[in-house]
N, CA, C and O atoms as a GROMACS GRO file, in nm:
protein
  424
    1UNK      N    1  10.468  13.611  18.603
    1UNK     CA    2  10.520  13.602  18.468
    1UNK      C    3  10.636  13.502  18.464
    1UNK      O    4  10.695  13.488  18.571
    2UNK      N    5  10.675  13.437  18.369
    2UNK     CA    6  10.753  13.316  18.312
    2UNK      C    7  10.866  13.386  18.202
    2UNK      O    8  10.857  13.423  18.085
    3UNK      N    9  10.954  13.383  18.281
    3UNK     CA   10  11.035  13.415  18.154
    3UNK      C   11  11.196  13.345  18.083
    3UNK      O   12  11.296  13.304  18.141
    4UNK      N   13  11.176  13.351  17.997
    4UNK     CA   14  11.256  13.247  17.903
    4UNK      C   15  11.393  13.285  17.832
    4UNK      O   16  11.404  13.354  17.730
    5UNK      N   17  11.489  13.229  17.900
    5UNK     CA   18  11.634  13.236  17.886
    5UNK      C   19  11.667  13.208  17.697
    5UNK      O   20  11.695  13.094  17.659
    6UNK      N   21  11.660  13.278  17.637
    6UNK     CA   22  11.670  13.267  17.475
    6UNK      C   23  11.825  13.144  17.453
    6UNK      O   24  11.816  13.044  17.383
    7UNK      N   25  11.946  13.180  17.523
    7UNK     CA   26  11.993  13.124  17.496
    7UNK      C   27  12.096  12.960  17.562
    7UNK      O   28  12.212  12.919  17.552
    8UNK      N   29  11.937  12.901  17.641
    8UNK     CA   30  11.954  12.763  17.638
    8UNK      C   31  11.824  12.709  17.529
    8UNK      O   32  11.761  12.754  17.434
    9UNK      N   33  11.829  12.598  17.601
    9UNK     CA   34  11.752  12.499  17.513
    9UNK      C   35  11.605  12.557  17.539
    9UNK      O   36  11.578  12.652  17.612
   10UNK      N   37  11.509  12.475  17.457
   10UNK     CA   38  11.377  12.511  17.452
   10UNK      C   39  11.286  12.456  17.592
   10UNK      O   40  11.228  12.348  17.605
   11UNK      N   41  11.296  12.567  17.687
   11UNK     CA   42  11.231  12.490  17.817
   11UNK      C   43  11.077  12.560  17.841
   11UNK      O   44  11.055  12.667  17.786
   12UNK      N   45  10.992  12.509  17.908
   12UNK     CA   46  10.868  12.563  17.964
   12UNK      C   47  10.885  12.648  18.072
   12UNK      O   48  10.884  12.600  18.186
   13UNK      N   49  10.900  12.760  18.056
   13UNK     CA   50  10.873  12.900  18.171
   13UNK      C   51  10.813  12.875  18.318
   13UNK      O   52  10.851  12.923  18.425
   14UNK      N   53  10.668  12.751  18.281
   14UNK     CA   54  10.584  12.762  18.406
   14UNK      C   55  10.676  12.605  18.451
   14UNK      O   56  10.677  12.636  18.570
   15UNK      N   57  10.720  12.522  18.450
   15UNK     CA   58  10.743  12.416  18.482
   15UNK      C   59  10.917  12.342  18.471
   15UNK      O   60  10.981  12.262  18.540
   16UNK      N   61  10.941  12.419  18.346
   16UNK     CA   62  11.116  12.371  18.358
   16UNK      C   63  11.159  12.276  18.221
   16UNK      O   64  11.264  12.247  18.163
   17UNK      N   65  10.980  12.239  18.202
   17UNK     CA   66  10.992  12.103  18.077
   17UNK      C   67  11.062  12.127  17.966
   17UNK      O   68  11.059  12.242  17.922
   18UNK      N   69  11.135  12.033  17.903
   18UNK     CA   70  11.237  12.040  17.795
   18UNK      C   71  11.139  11.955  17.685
   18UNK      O   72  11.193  11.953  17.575
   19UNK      N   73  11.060  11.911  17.688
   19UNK     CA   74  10.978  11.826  17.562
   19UNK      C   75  10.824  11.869  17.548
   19UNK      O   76  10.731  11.851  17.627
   20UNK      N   77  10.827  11.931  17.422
   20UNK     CA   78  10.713  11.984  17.367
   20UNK      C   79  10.620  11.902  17.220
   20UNK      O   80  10.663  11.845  17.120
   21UNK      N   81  10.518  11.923  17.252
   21UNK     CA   82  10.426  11.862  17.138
   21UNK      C   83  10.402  11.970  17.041
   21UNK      O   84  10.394  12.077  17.101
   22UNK      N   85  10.389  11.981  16.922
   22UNK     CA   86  10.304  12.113  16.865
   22UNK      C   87  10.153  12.059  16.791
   22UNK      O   88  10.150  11.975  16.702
   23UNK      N   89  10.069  12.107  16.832
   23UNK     CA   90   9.940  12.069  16.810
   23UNK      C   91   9.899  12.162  16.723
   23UNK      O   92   9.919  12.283  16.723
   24UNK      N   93   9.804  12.052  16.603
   24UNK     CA   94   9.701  12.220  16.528
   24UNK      C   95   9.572  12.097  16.532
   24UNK      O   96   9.577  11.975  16.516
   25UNK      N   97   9.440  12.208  16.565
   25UNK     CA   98   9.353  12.195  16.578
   25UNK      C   99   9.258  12.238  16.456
   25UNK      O  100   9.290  12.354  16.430
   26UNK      N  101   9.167  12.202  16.380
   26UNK     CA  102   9.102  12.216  16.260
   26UNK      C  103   8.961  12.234  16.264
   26UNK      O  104   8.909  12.173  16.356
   27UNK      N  105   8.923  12.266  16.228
   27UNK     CA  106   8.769  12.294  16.168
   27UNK      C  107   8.696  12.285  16.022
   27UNK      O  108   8.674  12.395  15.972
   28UNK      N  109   8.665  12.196  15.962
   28UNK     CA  110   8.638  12.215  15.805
   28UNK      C  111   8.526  12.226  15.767
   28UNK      O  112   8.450  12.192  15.857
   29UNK      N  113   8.470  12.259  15.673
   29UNK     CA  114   8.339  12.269  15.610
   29UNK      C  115   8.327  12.228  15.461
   29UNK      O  116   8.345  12.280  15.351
   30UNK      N  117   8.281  12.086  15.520
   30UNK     CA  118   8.243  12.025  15.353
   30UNK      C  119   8.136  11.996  15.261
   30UNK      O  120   8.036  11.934  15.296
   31UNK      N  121   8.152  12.034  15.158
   31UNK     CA  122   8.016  12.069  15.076
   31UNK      C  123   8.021  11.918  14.977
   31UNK      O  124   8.127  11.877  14.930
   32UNK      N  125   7.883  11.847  14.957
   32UNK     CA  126   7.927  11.760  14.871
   32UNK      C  127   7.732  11.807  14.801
   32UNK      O  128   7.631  11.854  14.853
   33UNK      N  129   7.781  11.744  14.625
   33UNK     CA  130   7.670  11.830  14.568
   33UNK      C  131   7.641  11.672  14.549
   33UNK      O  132   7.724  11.583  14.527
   34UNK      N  133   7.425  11.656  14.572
   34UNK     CA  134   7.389  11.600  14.539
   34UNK      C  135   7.349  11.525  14.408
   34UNK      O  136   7.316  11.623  14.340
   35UNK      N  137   7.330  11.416  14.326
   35UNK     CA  138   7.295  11.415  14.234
   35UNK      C  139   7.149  11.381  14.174
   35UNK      O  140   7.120  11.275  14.118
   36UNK      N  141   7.072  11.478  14.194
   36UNK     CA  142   6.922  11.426  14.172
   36UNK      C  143   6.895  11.339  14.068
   36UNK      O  144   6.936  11.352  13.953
   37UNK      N  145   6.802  11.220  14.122
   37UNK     CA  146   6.765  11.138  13.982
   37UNK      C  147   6.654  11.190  13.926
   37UNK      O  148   6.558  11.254  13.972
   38UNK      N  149   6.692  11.144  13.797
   38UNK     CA  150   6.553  11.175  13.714
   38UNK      C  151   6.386  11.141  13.783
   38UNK      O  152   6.350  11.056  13.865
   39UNK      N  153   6.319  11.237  13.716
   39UNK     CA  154   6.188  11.225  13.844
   39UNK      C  155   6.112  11.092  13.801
   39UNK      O  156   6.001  11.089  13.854
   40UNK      N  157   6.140  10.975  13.718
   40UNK     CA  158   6.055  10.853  13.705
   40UNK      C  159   6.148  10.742  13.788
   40UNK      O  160   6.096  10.638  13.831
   41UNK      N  161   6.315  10.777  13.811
   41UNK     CA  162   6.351  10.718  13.916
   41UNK      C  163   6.330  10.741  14.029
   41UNK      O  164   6.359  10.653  14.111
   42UNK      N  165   6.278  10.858  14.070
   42UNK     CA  166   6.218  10.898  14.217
   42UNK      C  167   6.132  10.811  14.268
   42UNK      O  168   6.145  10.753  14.376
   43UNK      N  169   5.992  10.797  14.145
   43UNK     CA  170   5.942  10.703  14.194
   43UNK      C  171   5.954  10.527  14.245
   43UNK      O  172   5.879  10.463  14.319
   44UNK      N  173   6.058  10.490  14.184
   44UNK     CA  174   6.081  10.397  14.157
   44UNK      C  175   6.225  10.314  14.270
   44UNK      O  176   6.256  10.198  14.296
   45UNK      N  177   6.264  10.411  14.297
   45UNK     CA  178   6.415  10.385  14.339
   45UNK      C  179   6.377  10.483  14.506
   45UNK      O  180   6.360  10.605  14.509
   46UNK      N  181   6.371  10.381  14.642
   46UNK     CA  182   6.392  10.441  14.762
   46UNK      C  183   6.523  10.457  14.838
   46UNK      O  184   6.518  10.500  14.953
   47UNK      N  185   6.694  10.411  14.760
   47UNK     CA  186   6.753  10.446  14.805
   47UNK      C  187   6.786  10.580  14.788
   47UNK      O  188   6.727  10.677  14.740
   48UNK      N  189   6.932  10.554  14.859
   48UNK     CA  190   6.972  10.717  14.943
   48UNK      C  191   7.011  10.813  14.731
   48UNK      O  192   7.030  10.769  14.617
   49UNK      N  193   7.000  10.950  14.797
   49UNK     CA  194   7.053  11.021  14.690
   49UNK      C  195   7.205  11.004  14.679
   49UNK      O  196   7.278  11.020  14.776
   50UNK      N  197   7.262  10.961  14.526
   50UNK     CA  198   7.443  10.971  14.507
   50UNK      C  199   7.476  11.101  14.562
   50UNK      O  200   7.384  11.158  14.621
   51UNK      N  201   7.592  11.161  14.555
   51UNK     CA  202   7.635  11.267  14.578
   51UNK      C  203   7.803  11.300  14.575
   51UNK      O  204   7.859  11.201  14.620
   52UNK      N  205   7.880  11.382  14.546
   52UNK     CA  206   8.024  11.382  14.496
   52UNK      C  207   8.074  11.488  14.569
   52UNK      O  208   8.005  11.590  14.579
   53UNK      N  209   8.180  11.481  14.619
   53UNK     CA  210   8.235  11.581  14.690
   53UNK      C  211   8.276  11.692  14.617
   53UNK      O  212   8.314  11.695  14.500
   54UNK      N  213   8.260  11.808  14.717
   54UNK     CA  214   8.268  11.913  14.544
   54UNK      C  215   8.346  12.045  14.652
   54UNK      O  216   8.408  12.122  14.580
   55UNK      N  217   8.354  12.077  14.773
   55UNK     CA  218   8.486  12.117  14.785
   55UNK      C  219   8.480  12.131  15.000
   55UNK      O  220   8.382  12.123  15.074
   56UNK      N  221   8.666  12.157  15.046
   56UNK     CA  222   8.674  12.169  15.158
   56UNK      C  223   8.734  12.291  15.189
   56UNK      O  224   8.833  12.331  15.129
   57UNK      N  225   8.674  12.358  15.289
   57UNK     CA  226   8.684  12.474  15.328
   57UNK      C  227   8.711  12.505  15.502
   57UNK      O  228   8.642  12.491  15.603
   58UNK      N  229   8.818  12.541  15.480
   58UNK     CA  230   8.908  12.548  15.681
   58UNK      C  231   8.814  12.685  15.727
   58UNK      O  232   8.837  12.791  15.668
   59UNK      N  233   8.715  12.680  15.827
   59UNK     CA  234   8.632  12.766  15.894
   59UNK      C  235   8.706  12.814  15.995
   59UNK      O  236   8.717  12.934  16.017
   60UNK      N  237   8.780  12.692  16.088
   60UNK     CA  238   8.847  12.806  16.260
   60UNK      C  239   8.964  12.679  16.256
   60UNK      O  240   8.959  12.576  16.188
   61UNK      N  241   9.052  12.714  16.334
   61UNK     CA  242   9.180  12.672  16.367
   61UNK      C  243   9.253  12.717  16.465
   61UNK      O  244   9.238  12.836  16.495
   62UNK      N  245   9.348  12.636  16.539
   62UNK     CA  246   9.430  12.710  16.637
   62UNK      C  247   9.553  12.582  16.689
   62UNK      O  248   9.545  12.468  16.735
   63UNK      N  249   9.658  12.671  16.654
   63UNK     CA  250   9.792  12.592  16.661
   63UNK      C  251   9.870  12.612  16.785
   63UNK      O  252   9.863  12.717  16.850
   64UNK      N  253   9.959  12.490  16.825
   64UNK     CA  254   9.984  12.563  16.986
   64UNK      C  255  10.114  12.454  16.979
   64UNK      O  256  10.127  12.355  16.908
   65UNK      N  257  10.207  12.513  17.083
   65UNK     CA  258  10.282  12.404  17.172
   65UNK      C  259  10.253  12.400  17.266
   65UNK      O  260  10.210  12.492  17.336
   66UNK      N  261  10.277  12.219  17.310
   66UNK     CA  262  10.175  12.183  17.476
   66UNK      C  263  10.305  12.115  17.536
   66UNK      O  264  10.360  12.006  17.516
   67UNK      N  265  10.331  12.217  17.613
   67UNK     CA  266  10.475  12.113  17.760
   67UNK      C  267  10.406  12.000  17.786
   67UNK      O  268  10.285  11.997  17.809
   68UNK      N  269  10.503  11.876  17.782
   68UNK     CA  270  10.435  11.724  17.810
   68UNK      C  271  10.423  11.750  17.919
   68UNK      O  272  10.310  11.730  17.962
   69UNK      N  273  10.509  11.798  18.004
   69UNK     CA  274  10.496  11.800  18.156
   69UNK      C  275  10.387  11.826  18.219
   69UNK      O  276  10.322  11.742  18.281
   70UNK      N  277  10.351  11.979  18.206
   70UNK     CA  278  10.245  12.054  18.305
   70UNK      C  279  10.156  12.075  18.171
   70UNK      O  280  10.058  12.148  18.187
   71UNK      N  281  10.170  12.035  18.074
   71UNK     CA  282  10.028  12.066  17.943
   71UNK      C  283  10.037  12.213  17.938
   71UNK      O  284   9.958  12.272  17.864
   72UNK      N  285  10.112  12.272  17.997
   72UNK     CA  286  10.086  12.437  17.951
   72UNK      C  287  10.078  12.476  17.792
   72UNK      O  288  10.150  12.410  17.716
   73UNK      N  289   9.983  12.596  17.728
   73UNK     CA  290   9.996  12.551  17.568
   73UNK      C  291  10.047  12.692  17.630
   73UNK      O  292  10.033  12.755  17.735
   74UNK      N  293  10.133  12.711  17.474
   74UNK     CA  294  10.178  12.861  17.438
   74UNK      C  295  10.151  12.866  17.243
   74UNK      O  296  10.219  12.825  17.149
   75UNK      N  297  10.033  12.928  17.253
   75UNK     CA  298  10.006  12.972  17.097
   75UNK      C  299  10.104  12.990  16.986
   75UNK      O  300  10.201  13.064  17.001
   76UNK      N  301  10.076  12.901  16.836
   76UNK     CA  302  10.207  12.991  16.783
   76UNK      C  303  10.138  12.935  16.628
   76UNK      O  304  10.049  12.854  16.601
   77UNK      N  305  10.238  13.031  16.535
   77UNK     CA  306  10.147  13.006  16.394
   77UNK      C  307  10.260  12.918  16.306
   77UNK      O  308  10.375  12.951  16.279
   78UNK      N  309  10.201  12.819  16.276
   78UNK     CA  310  10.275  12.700  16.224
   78UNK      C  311  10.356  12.788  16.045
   78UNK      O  312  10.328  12.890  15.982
   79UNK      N  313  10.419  12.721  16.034
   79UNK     CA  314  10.487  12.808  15.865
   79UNK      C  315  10.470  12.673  15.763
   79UNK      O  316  10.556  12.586  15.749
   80UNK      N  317  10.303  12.680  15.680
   80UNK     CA  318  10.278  12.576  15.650
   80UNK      C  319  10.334  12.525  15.476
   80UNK      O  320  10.300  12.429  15.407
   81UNK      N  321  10.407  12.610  15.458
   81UNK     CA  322  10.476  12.647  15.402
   81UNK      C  323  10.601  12.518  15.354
   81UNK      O  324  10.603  12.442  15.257
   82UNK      N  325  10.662  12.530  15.427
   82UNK     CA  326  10.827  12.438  15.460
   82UNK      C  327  10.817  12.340  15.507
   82UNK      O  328  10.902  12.252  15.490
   83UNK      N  329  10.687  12.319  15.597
   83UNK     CA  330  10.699  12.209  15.663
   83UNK      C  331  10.779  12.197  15.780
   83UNK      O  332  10.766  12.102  15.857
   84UNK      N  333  10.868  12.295  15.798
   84UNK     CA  334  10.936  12.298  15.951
   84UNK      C  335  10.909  12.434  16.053
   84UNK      O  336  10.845  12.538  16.037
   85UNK      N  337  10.968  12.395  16.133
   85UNK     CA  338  10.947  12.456  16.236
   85UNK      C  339  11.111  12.554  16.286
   85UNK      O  340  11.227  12.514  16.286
   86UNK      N  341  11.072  12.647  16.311
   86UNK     CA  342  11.211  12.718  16.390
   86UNK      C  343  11.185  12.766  16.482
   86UNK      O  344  11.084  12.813  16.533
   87UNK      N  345  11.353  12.743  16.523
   87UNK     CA  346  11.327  12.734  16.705
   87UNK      C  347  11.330  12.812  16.755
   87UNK      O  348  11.314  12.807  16.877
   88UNK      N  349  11.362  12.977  16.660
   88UNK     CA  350  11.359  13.087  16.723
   88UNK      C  351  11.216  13.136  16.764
   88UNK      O  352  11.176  13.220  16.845
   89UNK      N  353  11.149  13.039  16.667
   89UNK     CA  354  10.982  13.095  16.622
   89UNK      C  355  10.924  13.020  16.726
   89UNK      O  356  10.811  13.065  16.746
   90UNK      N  357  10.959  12.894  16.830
   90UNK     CA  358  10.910  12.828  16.920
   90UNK      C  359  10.913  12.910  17.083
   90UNK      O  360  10.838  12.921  17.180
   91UNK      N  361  11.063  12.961  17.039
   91UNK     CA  362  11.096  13.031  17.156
   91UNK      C  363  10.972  13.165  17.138
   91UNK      O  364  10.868  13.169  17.204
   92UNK      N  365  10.998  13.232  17.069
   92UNK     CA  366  10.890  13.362  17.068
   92UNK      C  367  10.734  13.320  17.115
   92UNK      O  368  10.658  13.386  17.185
   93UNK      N  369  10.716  13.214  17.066
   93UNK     CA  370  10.578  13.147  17.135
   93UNK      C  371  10.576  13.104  17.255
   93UNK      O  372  10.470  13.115  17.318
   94UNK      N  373  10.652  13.064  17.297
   94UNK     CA  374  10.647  13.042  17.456
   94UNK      C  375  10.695  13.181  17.511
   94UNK      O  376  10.625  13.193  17.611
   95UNK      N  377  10.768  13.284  17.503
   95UNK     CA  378  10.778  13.385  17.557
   95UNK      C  379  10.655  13.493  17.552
   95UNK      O  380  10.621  13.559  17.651
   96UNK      N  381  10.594  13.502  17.426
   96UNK     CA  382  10.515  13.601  17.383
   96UNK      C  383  10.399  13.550  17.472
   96UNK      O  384  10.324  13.644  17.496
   97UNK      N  385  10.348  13.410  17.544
   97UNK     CA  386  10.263  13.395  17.601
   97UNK      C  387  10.249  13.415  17.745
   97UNK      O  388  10.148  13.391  17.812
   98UNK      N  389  10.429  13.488  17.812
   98UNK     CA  390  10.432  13.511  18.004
   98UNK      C  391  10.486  13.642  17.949
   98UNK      O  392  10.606  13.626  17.976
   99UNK      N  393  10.478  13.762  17.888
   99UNK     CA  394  10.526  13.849  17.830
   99UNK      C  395  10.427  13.969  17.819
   99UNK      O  396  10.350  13.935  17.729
  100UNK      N  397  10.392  14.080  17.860
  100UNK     CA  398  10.369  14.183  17.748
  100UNK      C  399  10.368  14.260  17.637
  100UNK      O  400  10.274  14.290  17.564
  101UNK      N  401  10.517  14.297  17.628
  101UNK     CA  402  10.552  14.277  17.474
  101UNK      C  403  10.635  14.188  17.489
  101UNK      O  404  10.693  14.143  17.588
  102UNK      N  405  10.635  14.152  17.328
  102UNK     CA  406  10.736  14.088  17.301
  102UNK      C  407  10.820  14.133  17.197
  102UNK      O  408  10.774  14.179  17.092
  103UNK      N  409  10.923  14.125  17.218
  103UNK     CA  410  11.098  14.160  17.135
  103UNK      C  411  11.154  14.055  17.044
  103UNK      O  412  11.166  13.934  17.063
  104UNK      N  413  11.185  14.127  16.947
  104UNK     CA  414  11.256  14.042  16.879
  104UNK      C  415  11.367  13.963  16.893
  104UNK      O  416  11.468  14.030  16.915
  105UNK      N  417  11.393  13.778  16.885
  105UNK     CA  418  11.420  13.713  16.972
  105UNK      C  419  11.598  13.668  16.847
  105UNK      O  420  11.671  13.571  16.869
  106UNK      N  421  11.617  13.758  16.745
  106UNK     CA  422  11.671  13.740  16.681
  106UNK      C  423  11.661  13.662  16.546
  106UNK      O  424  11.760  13.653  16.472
   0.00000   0.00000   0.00000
């Protein structure tokens, strides 16, 4: 187990590293509705069918911080919200991942 001193800086448990990436990974599912031509242009017309995008839908995902150093990830759920990140919420992700439980980190 790896465990993480809350009150220095943000380091990697398995390695010591002080510089982290945060990665999110995506999955989408996009629907675009065709526009059928009229059936005397069917005959007439061999290009492709038009078609308009008509909506996008997030299927699987998974967000992480990756130590540049040793690439270790430690899972964590982005707050997509604000747009930022807190560092208490970075620390709990790297702890909660060499941890059994995990405690509230303040």
């Amino acid at each position: 187990m790896y465990g993480l001193n809350i009150n220095r800086d943000l380091n990697c448990p398995k390695c010591g590293g002080e510089y982290f990436n945060v990665k999110r990974e995506a999955t989408y599912l996009y629907t675009y509705k065709l526009q059928s031509p009229e059936i005397y242009e069917r005959d007439t017309n061999d290009s492709a069918l038009p078609f308009l995008f008509d909506n996008r839908e997030k299927v699987d995902g998974k967000e992480y911080l990756e130590c540049e150093s040793c690439k270790t990830q430690f899972p964590c759920d982005l707050d997509e919200l604000s747009g930022k990140i807190h560092f208490t919420i970075l620390q709990k992700a790297i702890r909660a991942d060499h941890v059994d439980t995990v405690g509230f980190l303040g």
